[in-house]
One Martini backbone bead per residue (centre of mass of N, CA, C, O) as a GRO file, in nm:
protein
  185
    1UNK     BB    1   7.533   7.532   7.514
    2UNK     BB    2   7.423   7.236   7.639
    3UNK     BB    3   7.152   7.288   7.551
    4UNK     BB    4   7.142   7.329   7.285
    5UNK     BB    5   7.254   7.040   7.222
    6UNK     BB    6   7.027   6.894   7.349
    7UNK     BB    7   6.811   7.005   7.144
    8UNK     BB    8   6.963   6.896   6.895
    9UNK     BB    9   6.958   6.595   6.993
   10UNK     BB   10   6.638   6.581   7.006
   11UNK     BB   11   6.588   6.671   6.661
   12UNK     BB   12   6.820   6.465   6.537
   13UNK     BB   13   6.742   6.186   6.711
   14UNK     BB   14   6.498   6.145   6.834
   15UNK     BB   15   6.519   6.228   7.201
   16UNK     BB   16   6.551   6.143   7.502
   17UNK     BB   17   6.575   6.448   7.667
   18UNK     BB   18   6.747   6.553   7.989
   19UNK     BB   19   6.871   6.896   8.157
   20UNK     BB   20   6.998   6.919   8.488
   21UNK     BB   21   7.130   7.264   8.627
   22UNK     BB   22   7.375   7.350   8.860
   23UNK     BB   23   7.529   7.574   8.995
   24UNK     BB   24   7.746   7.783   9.220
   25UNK     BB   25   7.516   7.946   9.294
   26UNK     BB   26   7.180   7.794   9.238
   27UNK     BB   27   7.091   7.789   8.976
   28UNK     BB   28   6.857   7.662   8.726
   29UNK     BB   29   6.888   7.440   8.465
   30UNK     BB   30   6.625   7.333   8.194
   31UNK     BB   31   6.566   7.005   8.001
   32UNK     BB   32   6.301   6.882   7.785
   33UNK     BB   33   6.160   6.717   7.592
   34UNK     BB   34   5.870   6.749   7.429
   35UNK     BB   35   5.742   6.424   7.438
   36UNK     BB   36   5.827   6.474   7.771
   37UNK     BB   37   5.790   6.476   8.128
   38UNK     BB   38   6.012   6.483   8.393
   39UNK     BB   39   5.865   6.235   8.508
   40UNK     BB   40   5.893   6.014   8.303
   41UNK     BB   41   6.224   6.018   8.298
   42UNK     BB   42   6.243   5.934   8.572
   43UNK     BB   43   6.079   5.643   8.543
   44UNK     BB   44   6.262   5.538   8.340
   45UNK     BB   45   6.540   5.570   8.472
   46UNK     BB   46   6.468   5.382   8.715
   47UNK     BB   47   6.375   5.134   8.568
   48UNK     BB   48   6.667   5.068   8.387
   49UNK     BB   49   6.883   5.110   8.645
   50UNK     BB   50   6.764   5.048   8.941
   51UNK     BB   51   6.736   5.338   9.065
   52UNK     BB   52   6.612   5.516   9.336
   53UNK     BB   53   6.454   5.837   9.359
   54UNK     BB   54   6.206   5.734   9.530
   55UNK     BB   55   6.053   5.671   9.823
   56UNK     BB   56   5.781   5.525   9.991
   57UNK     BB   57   5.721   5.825  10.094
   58UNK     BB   58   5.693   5.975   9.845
   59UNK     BB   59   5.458   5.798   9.701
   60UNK     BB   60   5.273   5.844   9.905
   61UNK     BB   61   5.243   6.138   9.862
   62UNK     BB   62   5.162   6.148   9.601
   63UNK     BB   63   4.908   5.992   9.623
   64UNK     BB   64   4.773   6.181   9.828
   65UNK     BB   65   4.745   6.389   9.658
   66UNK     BB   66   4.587   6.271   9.402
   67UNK     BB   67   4.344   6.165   9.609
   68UNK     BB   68   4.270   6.492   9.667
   69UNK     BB   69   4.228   6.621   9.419
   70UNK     BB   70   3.973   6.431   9.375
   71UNK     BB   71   3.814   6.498   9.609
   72UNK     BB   72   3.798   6.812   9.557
   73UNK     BB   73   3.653   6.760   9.254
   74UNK     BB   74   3.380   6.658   9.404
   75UNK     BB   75   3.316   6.845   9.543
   76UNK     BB   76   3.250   7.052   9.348
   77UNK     BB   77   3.051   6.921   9.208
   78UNK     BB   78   2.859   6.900   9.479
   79UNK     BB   79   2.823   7.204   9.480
   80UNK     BB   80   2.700   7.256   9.241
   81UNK     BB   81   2.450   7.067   9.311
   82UNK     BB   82   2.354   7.246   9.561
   83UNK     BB   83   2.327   7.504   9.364
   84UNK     BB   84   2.198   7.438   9.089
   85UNK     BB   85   2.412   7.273   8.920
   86UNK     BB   86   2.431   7.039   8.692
   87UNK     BB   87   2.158   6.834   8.686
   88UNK     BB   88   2.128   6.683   8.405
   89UNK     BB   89   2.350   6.424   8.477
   90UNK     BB   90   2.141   6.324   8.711
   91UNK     BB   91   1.999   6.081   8.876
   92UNK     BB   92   1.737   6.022   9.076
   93UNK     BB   93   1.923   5.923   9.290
   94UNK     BB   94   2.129   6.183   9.308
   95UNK     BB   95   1.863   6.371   9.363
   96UNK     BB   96   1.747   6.272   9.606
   97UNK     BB   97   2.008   6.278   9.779
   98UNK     BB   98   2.047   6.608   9.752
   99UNK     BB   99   1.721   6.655   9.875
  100UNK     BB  100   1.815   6.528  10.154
  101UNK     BB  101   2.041   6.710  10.214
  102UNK     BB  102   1.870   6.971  10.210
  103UNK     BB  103   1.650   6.897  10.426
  104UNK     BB  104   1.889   6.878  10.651
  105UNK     BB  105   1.963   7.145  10.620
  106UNK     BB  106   1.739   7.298  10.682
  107UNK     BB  107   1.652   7.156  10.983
  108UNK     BB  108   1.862   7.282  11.094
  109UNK     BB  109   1.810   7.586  11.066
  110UNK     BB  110   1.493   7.551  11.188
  111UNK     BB  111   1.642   7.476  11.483
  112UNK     BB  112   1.841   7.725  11.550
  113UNK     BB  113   1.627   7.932  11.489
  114UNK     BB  114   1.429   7.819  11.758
  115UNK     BB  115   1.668   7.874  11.960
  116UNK     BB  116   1.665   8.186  11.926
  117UNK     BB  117   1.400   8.242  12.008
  118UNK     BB  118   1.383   8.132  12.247
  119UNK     BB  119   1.586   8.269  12.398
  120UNK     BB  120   1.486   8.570  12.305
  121UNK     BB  121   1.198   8.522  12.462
  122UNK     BB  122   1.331   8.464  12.749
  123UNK     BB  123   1.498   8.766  12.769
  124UNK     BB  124   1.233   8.923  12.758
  125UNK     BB  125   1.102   8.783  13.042
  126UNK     BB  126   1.328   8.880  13.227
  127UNK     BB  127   1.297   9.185  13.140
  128UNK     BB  128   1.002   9.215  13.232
  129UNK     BB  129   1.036   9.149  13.520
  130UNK     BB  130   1.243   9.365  13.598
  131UNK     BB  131   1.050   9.598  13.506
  132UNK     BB  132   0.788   9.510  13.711
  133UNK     BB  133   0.984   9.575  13.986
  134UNK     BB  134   1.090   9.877  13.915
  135UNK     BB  135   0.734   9.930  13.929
  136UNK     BB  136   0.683   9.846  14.213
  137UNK     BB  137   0.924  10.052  14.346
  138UNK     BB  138   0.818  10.303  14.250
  139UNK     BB  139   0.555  10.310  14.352
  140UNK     BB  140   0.606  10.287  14.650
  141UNK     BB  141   0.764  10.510  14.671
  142UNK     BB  142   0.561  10.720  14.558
  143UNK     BB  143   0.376  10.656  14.805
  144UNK     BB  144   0.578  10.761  15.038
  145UNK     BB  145   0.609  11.044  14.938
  146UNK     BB  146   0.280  11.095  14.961
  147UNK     BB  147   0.201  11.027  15.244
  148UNK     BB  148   0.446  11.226  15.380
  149UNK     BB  149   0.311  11.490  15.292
  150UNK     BB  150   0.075  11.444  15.425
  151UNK     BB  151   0.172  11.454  15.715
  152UNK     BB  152   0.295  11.686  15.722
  153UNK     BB  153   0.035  11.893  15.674
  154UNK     BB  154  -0.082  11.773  15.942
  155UNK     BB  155   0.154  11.891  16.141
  156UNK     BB  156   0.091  12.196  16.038
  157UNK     BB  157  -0.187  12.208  16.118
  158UNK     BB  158  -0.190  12.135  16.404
  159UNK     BB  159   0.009  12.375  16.497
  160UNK     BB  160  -0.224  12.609  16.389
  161UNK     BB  161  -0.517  12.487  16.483
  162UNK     BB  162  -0.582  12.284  16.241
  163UNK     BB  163  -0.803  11.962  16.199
  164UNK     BB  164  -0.777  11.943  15.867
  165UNK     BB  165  -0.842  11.879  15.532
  166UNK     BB  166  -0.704  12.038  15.241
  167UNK     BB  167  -0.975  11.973  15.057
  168UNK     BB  168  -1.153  12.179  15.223
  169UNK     BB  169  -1.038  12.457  15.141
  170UNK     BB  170  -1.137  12.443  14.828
  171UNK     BB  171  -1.447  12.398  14.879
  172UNK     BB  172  -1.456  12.742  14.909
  173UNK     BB  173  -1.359  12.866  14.699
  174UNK     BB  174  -1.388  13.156  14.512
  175UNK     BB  175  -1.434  13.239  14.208
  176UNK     BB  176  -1.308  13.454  13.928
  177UNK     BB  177  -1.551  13.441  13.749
  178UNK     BB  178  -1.750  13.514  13.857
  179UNK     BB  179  -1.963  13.722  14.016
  180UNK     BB  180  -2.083  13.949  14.185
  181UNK     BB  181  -2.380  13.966  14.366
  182UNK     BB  182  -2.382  14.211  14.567
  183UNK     BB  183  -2.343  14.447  14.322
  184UNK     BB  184  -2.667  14.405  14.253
  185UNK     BB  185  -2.768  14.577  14.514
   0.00000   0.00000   0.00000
């Protein structure tokens, strides 16, 4: 009943009414005449009575809040402008200033890029050495064990009482391919 009567107060005499309820229970209601704000009600009601709702710790952080809003929404402006939007109500001077902006924004990410590359052929440099030495290592072992088995070979035909190199006895082997000559006399 109390809200109703707010509002009839507020339209019936034209009165700036302002209603804030706290029940037992933790509930809040509240009414502010349409023609003003209840931030506004309170700053004059603190301005009429002299008595201070908010100390200067409070108002500083008010400003603070308004301060960053108002950051927040330049910078969304400038990034809209980064991204080649609203172009057309920028002054050449801050048309240069943000073609400077993205010039460096360039050079930094192909710094970025040559110093990935540079790494990059560095590691590819490092692998190609370590696969060259794997490959010498393993020519090495198979010299090594083509060696061993002629060696071996040698030790063989020692034993057997012949002292020539087994490539001399495929020299004399005769093909199953040709005729044989000696069945036509």
């Amino acid at each position: 009943g109390i809200l109703k009567k707010a509002k009839e107060i507020s339209v019936l005499c034209d009165a700036k009414v302002s209603l804030v309820i706290f029940s037992s229970a933790g509930k809040m209601s509240e009414f502010c005449s349409p023609s003003i704000e209840l931030k506004n009600m309170l700053e004059e009601y603190q301005r009429t009575s002299g008595k201070k709702l908010w100390d200067s710790r409070h108002e500083y952080l008010s400003t603070e809040v308004d301060r960053m809003k108002k950051d927040n929404e330049q910078m969304r402006i400038e990034l809209r402008h980064l991204m080649g939007e609203d172009l057309n109500s920028l002054t050449p001077h801050e048309l240069n200033r943000i073609e400077d902006s993205l010039q460096m924004g360039l050079s930094s990410v192909r710094a970025k890029q040559m110093e990935h590359i540079r790494t990059r052929t560095e590691m590819l440099k490092n692998n190609e050495r370590i696969l060259e030495d794997q490959n010498k290592q393993l020519k090495y072992i198979m010299h090594q064990i083509e060696g061993g088995d002629e060696a071996e070979r040698r030790y063989q035909n020692q034993q057997n009482g012949r002292d020539y190199p087994q490539q001399a006895l495929t020299a004399f082997r005769v093909q199953p391919i040709q005729p044989n000559l000696q069945q036509n006399k």
